[in-house]
C-alpha positions in Angstrom: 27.2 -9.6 24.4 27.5 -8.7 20.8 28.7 -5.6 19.1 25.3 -3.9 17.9 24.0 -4.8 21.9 25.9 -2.3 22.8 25.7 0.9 21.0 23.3 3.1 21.8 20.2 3.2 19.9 19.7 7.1 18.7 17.0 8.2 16.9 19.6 8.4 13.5 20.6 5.0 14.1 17.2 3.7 14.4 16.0 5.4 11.3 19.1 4.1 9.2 18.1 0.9 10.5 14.9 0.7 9.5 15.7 2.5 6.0 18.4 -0.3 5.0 16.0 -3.3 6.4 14.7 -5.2 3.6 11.7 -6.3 5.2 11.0 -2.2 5.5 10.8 -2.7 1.8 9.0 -5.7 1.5 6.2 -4.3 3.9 6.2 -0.8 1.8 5.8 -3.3 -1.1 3.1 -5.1 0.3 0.7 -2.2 1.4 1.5 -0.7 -2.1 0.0 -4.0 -3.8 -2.7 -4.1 -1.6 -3.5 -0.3 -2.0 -3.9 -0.8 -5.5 -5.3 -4.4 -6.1 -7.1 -5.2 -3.1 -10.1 -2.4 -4.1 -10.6 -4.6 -7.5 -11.0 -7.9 -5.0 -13.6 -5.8 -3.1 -16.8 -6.5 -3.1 -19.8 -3.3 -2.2 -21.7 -5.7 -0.2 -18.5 -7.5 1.7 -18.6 -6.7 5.6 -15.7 -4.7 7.7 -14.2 -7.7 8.4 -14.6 -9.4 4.6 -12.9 -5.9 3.1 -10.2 -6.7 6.0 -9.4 -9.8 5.4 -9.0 -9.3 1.8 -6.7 -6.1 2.2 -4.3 -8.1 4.9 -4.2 -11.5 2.1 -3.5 -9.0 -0.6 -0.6 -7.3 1.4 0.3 -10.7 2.7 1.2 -11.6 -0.9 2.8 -8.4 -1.8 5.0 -9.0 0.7 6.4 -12.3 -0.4 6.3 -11.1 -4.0 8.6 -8.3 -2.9 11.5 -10.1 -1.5 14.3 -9.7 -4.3 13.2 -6.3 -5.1 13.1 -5.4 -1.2 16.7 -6.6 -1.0 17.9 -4.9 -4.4 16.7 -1.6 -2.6 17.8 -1.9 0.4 21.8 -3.1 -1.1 20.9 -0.1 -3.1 20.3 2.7 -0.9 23.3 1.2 1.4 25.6 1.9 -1.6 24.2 5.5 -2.4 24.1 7.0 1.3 27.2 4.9 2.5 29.4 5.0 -0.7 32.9 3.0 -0.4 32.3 2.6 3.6 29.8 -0.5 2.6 32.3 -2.6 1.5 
């Protein structure tokens, strides 16, 4: 049984672990790119599942665009709200 297994999982420590989780970052990243590029993609006549499609490739992208800056955020934001205990 490992270390994390066994400490209890409060709401603060869930939240910290999703804040500091680069792939929180990457995600946020994604939807971002998709929000803003995807509606240029889109086409008036394209069905639900056309606009869909093209919304989830556009995000799918974004996310593996943001991988560096997803980690340079989270390392980031570990430094600022943990300070010296980090290291």
């Amino acid at each position: 049984m490992s270390k994390d297994s066994r400490r209890p999982k409060t709401p603060t420590y869930l939240a910290f672990y999703v804040l500091f989780a680069p792939d929180t970052w990457r995600i946020v990243g994604g939807v971002i790119i998709a929000l803003l590029l995807a509606p240029q993609i889109v086409r008036p006549d394209m069905s639900l599942a056309g606009r869909t499609m093209i919304y989830v490739m556009v995000a799918g992208i974004g996310w593996a665009v943001c991988g560096k800056p997803a980690q340079w955020i989270a390392a980031g934001l570990k430094k600022v709200i943990l300070g010296k205990a980090n290291r």
